[in-house]
C-alpha positions as CSV (number, residue, x, y, z in Angstrom):
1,X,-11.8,-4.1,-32.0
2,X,-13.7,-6.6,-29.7
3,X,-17.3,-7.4,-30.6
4,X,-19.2,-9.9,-29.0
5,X,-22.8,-10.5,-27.1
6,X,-22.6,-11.1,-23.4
7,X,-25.6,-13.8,-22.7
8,X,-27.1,-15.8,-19.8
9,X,-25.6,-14.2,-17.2
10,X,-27.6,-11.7,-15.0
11,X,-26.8,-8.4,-15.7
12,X,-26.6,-5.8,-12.5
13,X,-28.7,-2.6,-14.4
14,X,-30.0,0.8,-12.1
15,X,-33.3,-0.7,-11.6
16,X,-32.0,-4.8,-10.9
17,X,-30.7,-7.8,-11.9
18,X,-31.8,-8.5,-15.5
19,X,-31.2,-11.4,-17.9
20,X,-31.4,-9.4,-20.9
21,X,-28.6,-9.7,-23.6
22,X,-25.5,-6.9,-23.5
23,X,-23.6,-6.1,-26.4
24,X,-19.7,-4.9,-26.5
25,X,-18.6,-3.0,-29.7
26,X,-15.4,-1.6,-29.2
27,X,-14.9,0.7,-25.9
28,X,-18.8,1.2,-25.5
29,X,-21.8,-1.2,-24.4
30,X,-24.1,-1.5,-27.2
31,X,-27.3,-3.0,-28.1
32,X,-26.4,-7.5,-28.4
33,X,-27.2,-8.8,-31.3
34,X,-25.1,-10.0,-34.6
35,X,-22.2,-10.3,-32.8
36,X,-20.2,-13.5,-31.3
37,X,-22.0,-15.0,-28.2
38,X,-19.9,-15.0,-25.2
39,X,-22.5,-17.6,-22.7
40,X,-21.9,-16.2,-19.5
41,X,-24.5,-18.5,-17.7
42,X,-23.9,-18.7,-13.9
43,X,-22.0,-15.6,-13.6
44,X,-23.1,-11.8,-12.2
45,X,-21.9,-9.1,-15.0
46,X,-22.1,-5.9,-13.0
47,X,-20.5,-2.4,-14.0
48,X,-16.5,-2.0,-12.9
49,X,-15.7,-0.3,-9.3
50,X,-14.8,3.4,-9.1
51,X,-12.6,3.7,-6.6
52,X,-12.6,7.2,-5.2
53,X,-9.5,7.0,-2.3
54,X,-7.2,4.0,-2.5
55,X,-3.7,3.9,-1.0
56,X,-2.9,0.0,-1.1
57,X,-0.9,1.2,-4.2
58,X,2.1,2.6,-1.4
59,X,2.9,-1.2,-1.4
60,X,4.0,-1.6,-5.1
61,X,6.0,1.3,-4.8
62,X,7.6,1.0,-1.9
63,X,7.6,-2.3,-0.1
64,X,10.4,-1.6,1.9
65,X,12.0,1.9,2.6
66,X,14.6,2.2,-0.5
67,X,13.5,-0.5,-2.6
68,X,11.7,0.9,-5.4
69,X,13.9,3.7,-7.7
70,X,11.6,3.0,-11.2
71,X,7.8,3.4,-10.4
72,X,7.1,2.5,-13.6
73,X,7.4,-1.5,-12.7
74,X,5.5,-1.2,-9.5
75,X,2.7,1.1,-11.3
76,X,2.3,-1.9,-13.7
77,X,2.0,-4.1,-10.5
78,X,-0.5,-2.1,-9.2
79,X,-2.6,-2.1,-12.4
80,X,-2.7,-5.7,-11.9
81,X,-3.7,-5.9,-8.6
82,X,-6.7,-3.2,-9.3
83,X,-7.4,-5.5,-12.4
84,X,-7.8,-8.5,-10.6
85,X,-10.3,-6.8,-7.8
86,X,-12.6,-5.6,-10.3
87,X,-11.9,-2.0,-9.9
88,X,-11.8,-0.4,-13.4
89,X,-10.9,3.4,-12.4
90,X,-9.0,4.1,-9.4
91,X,-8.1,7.0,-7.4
92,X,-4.7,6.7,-6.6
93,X,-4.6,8.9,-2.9
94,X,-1.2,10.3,-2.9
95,X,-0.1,12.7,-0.2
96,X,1.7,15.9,-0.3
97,X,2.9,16.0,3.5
98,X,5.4,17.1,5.8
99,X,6.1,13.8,6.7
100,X,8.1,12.8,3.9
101,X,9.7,9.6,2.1
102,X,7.3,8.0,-0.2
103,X,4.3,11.1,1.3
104,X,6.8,13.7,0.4
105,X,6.6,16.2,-2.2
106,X,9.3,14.8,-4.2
107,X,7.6,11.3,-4.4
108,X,4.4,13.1,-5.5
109,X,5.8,14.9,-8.3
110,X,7.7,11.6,-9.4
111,X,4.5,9.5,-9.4
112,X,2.6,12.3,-11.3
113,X,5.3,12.3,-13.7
114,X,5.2,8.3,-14.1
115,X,1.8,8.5,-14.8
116,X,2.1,11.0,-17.0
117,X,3.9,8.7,-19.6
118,X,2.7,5.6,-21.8
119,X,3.5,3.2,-19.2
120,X,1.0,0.6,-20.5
121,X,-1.7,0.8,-17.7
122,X,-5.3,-0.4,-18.7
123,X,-6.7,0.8,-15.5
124,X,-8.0,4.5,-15.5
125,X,-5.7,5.8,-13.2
126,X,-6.1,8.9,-11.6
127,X,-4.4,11.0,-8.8
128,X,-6.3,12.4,-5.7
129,X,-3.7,14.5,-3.8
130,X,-3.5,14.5,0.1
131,X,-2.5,18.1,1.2
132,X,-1.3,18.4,4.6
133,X,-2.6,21.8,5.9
134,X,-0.1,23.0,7.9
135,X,2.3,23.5,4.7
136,X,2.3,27.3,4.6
137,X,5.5,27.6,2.4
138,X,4.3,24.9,0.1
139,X,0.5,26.0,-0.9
140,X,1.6,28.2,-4.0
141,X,3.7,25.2,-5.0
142,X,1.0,22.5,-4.7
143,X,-1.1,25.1,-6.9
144,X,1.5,25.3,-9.3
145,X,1.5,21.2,-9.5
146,X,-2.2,20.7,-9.2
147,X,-2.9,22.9,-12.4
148,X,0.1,21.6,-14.1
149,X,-1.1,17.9,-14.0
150,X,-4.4,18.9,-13.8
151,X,-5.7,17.1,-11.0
152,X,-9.4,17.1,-10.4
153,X,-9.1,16.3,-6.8
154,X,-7.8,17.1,-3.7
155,X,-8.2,16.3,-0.1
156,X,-7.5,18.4,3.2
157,X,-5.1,16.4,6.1
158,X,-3.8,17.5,9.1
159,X,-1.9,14.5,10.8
160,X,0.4,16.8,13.4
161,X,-0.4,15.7,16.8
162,X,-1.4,18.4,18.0
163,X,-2.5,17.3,21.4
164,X,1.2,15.9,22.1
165,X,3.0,19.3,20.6
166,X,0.6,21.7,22.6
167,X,1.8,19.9,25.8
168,X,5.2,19.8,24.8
169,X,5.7,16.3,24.8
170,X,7.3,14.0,22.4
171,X,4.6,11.9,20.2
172,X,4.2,8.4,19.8
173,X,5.9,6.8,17.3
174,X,8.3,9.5,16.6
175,X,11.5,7.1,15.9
176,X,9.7,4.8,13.5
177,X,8.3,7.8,11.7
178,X,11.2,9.8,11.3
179,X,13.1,6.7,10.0
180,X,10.8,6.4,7.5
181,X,10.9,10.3,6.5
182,X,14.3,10.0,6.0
183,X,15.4,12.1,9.3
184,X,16.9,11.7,12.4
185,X,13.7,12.2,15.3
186,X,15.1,15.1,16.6
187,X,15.0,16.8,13.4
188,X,11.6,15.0,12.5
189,X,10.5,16.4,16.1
190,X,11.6,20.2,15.6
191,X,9.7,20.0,12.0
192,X,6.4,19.0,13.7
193,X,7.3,22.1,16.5
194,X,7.7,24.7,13.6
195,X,4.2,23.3,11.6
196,X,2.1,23.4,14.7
197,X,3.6,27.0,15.8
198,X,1.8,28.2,12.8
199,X,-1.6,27.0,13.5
200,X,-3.4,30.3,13.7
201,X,-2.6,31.3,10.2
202,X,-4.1,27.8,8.6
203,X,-7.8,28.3,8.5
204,X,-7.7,31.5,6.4
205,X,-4.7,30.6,4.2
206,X,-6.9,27.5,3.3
207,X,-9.8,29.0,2.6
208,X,-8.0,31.4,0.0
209,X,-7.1,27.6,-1.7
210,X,-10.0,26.5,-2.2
211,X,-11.9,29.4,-3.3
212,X,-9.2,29.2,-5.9
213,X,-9.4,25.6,-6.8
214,X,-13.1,26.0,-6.9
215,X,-13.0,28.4,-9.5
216,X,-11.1,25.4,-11.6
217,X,-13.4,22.9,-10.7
218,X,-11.4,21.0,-8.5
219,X,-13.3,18.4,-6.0
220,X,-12.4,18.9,-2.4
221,X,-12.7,16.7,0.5
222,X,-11.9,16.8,4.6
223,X,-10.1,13.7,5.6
224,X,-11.2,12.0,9.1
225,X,-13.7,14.7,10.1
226,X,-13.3,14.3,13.8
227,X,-17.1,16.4,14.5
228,X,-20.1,17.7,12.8
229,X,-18.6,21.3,13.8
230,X,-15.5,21.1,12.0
231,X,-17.3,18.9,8.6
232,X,-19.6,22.3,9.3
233,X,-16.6,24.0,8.8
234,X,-15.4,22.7,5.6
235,X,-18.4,23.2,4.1
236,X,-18.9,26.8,4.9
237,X,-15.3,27.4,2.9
238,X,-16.7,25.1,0.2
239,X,-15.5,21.6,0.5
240,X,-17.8,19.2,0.0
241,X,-16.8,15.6,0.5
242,X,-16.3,14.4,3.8
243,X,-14.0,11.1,3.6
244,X,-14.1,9.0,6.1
245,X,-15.4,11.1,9.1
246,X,-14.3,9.3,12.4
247,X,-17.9,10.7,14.3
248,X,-21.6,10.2,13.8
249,X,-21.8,13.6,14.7
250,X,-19.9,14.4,11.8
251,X,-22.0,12.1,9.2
252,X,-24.7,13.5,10.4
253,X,-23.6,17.0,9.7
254,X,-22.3,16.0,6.1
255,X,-25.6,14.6,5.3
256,X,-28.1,17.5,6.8
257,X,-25.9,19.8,5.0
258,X,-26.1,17.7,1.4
259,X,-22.1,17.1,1.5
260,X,-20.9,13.5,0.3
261,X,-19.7,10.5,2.4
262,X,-17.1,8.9,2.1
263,X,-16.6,5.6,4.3
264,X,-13.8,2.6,4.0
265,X,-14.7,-0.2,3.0
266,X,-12.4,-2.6,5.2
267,X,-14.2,-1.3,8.0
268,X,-17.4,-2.9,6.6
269,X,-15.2,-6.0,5.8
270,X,-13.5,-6.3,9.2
271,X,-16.5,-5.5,11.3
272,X,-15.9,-2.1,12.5
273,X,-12.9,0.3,12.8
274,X,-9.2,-0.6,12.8
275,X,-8.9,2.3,15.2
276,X,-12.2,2.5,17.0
277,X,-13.9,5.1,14.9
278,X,-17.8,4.7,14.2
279,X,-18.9,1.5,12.4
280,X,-19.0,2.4,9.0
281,X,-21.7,-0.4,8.5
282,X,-24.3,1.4,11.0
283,X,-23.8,4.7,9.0
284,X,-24.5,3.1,5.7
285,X,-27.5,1.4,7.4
286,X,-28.5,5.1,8.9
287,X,-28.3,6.1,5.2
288,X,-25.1,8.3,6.3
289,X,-22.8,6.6,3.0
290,X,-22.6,7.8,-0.7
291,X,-19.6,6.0,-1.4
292,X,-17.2,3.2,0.0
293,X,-13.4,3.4,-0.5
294,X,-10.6,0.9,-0.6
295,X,-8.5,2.9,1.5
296,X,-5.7,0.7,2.1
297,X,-7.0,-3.1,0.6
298,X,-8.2,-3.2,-2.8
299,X,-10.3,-6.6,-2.5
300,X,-12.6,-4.7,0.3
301,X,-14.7,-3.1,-2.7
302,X,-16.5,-5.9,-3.5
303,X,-16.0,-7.9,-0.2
304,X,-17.8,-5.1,1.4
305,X,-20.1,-4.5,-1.1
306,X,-21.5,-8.4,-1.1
307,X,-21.2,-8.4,2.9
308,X,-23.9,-5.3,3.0
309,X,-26.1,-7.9,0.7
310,X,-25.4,-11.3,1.9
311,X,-26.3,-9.8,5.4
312,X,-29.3,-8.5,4.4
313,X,-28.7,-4.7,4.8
314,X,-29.6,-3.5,1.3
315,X,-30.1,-4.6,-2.1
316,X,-27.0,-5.7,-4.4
317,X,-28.1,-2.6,-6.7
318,X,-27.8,-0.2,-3.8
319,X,-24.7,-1.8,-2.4
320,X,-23.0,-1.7,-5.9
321,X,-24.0,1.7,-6.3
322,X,-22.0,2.6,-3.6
323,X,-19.0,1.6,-5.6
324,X,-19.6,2.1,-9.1
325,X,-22.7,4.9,-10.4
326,X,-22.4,6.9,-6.8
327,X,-18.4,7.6,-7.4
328,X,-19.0,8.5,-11.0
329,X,-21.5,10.9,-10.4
330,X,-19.6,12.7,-7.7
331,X,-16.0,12.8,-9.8
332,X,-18.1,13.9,-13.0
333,X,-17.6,10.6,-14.9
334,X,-20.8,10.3,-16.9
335,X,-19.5,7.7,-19.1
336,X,-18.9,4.9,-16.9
337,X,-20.7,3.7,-13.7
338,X,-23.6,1.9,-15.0
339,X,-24.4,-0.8,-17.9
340,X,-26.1,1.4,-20.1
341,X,-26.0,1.2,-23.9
342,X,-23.9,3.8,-24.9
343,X,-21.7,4.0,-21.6
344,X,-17.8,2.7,-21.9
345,X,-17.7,-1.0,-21.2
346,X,-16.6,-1.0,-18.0
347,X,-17.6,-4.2,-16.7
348,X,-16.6,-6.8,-13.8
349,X,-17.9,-10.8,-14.7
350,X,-18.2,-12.4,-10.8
351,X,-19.3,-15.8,-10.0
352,X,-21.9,-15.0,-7.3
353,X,-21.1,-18.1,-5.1
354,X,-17.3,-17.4,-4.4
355,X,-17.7,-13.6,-5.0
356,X,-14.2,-14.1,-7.1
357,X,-13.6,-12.1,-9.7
358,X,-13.6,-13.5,-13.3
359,X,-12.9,-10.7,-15.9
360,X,-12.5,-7.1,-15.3
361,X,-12.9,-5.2,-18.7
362,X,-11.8,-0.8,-19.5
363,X,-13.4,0.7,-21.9
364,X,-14.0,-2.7,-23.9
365,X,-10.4,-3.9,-23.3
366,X,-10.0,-7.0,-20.5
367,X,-7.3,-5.7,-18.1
368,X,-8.2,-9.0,-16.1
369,X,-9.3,-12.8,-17.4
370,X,-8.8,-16.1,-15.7
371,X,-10.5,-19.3,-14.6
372,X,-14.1,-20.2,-16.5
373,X,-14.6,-17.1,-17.5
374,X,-11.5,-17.1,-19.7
375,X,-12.4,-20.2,-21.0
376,X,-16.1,-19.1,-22.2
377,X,-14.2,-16.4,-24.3
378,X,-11.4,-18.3,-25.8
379,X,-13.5,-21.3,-26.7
């Protein structure tokens, strides 16, 4: 069982930075004292990253089309990866979509089931499924998996081009995707046809779902609210967590109607959108965030989180929040989130110069160790 005191670092607590002393015993941060020192001096010790929606995991398992027949190997890869940016629990968004290949139903059920073993991740790993709305034949299925492997939460998509189908035309991209479902674009095409044909009978067959799911405590989110009417929407049927609205309109209606916001953190890293949504930095600054989320690169977390504070946009304590206590309170995860005596040690070391990671450590275990830092623990 590791037992040591954490000294002269600064220490990343609700209320600031603080140079006070922080004991490990075991999987839980503990009053320091009579333990071995570990000097820390130079280095930032803040709590680990929650991750509430990361899909930069799709690379591990499937960096080509084919490749990957054993998850198990590439789930280990991705534990390292998460490891090494500092993120302690992670979300793993995993879609259940019409689209197929590695978003299919199939691959889903696989994954779940890899997890589901002792595969030897330290990483808290957890599944947020992506449902894509226009599934009718496939809701009482998803139910069926949702309880079975009981997943805790689950998010809304609709990625049919609608605009395209409506007009009759053929979408963009239609070759490349239905290569990579697995099916030839004509039969990729007349799949899209049949899903949109039954547009009229989504909205109430949804709403039946998640009255369900909300009577198992299931959190729900909308994915890329496009306005505040349809985030109004959502929230009148009972899901409340708007991820990554694409609209101010639609922040602005999250927020005024207490829901909470999601936002992706490469879009603070990269300066703005990838696809010319609203600036997720001016809604954090408009007080329009709750949470940041990898999304699709893992580093972003704490690149983003130290660009809101090296810019001078809020405090480190606020920024980190936004990816550590705010994602545990919203999944339920009173345990973790903060450095508070008692709480698991869940903890990332940083050197506050390079912004590099040092050590990540779960529940008292290091899952990540390298450079100086490694060397303060071994000596």
């Amino acid at each position: 069982m590791n037992e040591f005191d954490l000294v002269g670092a600064q220490f990343l607590r609700r209320k600031g930075l603080s140079a006070a002393p922080m004991g490990v015993r075991g999987s839980n941060i503990a009053p320091a004292g009579n333990a071995r020192t570990v000097d820390l001096s130079g280095f930032l010790v803040a709590p680990g990253i929650i991750d509430l929606h990361g899909d930069a995991f799709e690379r591990h398992l499937a960096p080509r089309r084919g490749v990957v027949k054993d998850l198990v190997p590439a789930l280990i890869s991705t534990d390292a990866e998460l490891a090494a940016n500092g993120i302690t629990t992670a979300i793993l968004a995993q879609f259940w979509s019409w689209e197929g290949g590695m978003r299919s139903p199939a691959f889903a059920k696989g994954l779940l089931e890899a997890l589901s073993g002792e595969i030897g991740m330290i990483t808290d790993c957890r599944v947020q499924l992506r449902f894509e709305t226009h599934m009718l034949q496939h809701y009482a299925e998803f139910e069926c998996v949702v309880d079975r492997f009981g997943i805790k939460y689950v998010v809304f998509n609709d990625h049919l081009p609608h605009k395209a189908l409506t007009c009759g035309k053929r979408p963009p991209r239609l070759t490349m995707q239905a290569l990579k479902g697995g099916r030839s674009p004509e039969t990729h095409l007349n799949l899209m046809r049949s899903l949109h044909a039954q547009s009229a009978e989504v909205r109430p067959s949804i709403a039946e779902l998640v009255k369900r799911f909300r009577s198992k405590n299931v959190h729900m989110g909308s994915h890329d609210d496009t306005s505040g009417e349809v985030r109004q929407w959502w929230r009148s049927i009972g899901v409340g967590i708007s991820e990554f609205p694409k609209s101010f309109g639609a922040a602005k209606n999250a927020r005024e109607g207490g829901d909470t916001i999601v936002l992706g953190a490469p879009n603070i890293v990269r300066g703005g959108s990838h696809s010319s949504n609203v600036s997720a930095r001016d809604l954090v600054m408009r007080g329009l965030c709750d949470v940041l989320a990898s999304d699709y690169h893992y580093p972003a977390l704490r690149q983003a989180a130290l660009k809101l504070v090296a810019e001078g946009d809020v405090s480190l304590s606020a920024s980190w929040g936004l990816i550590s206590e705010r994602p545990a309170e919203i999944l339920g995860l009173s345990d973790r989130g903060v450095l508070e005596c008692g709480r698991r040690a869940d903890l990332v070391i940083i050197c506050p110069k390079t912004g590099q990671i040092g050590a990540t450590m779960v529940a008292g275990r290091f899952s990540f160790l390298a450079g100086e830092v490694a060397d303060r623990f071994i000596k």
